[in-house]
Backbone as CSV, one residue per row, in Angstrom:
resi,resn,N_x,N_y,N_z,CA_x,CA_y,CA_z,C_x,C_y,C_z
1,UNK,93.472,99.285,51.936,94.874,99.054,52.266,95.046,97.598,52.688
2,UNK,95.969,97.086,52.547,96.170,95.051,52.520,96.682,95.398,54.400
3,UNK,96.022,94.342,54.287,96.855,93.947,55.791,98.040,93.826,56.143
4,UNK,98.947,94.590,56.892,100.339,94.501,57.132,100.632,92.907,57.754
5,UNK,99.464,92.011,58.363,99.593,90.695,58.848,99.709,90.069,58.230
6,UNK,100.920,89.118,57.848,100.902,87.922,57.265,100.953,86.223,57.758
7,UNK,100.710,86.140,58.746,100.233,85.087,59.137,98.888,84.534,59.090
8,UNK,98.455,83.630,58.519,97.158,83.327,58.234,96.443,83.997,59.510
9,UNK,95.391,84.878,58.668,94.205,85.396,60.110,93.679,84.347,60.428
10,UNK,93.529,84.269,62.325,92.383,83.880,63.066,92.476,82.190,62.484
11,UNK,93.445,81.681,62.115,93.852,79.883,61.512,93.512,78.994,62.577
12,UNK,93.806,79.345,63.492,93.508,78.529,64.967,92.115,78.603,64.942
13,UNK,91.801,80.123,65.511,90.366,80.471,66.086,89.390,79.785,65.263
14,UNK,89.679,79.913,63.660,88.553,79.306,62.949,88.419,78.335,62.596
15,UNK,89.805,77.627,62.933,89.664,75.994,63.100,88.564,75.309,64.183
16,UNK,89.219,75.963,65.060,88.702,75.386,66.852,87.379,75.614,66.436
17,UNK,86.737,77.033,65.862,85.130,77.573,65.766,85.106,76.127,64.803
18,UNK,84.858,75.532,63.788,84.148,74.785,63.220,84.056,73.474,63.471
19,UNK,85.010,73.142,64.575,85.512,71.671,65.474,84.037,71.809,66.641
20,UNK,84.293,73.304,67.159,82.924,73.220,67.673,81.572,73.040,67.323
21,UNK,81.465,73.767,66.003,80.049,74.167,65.797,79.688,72.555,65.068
22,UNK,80.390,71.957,64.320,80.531,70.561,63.772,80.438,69.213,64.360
23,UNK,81.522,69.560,65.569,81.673,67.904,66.525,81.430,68.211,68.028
24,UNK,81.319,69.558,68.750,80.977,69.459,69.739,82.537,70.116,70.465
25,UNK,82.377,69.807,71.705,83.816,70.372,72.310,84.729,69.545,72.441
26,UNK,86.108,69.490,71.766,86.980,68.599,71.783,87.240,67.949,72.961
27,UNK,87.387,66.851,73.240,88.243,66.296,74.420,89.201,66.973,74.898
28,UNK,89.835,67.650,75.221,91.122,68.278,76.017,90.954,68.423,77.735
29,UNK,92.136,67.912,77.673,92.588,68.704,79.518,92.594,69.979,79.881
30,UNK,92.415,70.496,81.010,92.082,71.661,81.234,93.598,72.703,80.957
31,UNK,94.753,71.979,81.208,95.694,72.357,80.737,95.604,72.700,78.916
32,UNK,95.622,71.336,78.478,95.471,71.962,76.888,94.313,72.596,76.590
33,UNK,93.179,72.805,77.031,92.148,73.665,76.345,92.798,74.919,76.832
34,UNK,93.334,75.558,77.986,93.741,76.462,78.390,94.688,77.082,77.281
35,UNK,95.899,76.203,76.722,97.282,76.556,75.817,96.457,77.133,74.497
36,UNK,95.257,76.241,73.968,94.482,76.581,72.895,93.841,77.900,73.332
37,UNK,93.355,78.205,73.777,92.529,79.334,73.925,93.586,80.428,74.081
38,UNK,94.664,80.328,74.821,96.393,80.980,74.760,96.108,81.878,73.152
39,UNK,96.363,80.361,72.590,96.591,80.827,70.922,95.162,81.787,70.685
40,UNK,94.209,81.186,70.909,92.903,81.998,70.333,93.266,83.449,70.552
41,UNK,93.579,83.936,71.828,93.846,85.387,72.432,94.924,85.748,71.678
42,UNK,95.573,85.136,71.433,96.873,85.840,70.657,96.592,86.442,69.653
43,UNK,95.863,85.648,68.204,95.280,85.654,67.042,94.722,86.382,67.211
44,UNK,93.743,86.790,68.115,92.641,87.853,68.612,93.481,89.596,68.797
45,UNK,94.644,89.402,69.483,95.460,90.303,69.451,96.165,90.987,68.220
46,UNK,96.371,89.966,67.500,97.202,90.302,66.455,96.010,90.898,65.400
47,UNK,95.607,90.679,65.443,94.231,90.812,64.486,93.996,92.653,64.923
48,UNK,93.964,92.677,66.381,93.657,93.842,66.793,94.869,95.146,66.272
49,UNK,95.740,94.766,66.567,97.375,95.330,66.040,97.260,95.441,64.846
50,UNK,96.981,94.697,63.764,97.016,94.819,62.136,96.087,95.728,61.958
51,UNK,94.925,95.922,62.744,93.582,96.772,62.639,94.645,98.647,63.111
52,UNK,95.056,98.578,64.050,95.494,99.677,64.526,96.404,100.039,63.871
53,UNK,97.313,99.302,63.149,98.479,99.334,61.874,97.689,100.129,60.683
54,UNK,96.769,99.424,60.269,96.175,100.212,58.896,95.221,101.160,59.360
55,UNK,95.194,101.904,60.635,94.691,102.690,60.794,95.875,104.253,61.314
56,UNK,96.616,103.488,61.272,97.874,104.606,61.575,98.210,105.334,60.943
57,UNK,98.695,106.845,60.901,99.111,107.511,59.486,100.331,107.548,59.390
58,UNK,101.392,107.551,60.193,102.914,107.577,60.645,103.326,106.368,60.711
59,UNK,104.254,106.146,59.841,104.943,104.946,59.612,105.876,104.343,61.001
60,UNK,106.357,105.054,61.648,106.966,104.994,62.391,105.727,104.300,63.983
61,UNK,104.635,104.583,63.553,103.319,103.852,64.968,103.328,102.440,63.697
62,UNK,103.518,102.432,62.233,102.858,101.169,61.992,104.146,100.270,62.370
63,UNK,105.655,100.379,62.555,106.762,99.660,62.249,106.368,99.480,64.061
64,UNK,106.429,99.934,64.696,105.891,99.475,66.213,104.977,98.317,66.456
65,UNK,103.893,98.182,65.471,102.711,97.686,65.488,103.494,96.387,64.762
66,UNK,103.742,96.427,63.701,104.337,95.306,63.247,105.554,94.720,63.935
67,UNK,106.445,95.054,64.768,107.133,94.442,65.498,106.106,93.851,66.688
68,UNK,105.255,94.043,67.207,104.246,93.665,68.231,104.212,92.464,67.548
69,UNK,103.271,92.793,66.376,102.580,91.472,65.519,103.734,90.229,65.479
70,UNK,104.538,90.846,64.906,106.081,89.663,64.538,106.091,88.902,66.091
71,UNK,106.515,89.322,67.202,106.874,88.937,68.658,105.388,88.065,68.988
72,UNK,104.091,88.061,68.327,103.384,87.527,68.707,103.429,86.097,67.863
73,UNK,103.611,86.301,66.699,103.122,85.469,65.527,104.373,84.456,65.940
74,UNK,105.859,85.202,66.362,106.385,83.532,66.739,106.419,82.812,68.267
75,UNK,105.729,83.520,68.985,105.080,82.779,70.212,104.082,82.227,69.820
76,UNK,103.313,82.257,69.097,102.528,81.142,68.269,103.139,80.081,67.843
77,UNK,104.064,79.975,66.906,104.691,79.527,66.246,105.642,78.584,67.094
78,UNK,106.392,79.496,68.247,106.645,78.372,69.500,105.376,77.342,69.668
79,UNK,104.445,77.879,70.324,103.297,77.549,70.887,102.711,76.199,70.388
80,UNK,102.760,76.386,68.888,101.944,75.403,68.195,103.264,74.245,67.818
81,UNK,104.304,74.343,67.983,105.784,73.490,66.977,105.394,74.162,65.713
82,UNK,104.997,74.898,65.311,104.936,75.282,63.714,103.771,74.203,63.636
83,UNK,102.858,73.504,63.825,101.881,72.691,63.195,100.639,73.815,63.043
84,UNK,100.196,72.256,61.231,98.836,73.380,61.499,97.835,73.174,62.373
85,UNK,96.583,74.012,62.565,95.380,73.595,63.184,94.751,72.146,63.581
86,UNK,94.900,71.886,61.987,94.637,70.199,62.441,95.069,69.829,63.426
87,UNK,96.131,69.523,62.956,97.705,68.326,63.468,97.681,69.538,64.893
88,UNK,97.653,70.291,65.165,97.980,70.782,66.298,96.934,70.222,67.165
89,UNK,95.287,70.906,67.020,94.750,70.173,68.136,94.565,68.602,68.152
90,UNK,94.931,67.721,67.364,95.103,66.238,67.119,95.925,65.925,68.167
91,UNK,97.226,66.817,68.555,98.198,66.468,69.477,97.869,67.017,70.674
92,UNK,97.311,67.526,70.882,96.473,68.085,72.124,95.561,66.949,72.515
93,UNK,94.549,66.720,71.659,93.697,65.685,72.108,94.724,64.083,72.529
94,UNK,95.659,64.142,72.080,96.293,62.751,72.341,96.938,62.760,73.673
95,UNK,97.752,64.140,73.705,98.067,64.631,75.114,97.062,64.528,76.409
96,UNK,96.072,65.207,76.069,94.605,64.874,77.294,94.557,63.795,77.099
97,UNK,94.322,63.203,76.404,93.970,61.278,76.588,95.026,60.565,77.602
98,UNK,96.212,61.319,77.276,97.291,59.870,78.185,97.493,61.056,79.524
99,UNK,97.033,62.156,79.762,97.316,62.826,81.154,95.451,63.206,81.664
100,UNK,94.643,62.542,81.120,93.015,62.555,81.569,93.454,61.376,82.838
């Protein structure tokens, strides 16, 4: 069954994972590593919800589940300005630089 999620899975999380495993731990303030990891839990959530969605048999638990998902995916979407991964933690790191 396809995933009822359509927001790129885990886009953040697996950004941030290869920033780590690649360059080490980004520069950020404890404030912005905090907002990032925000997003990580979210993605982590939603991920969990799409899992419990295609495991539902009653349409009526998956339209629940997908309104969850939706209410999450645009507090992300707040969260980030709509940027992607890149450009998002790029502006984070510029942010810690002038409030370090």
């Amino acid at each position: 069954m396809p995933d009822l999620y359509n927001f790129d899975i885990m886009k953040y999380t697996s950004y941030f994972s290869q920033i780590l495993k690649g360059n080490g731990s980004p520069h950020l303030s404890q404030d912005m590593f905090a907002l990032y990891m925000n997003i990580v839990h979210l993605e982590g959530r939603i991920a969990q919800l799409n899992d419990l969605a295609n495991k539902a048999k009653q349409n009526d638990k998956k339209f629940v589940y997908r309104l969850k998902i939706d209410a999450i995916e645009d507090k992300i979407k707040k969260l980030t300005n709509r940027m992607e991964p890149k450009e998002f933690l790029n502006s984070l790191i510029k942010i810690s630089d002038y409030s370090i």
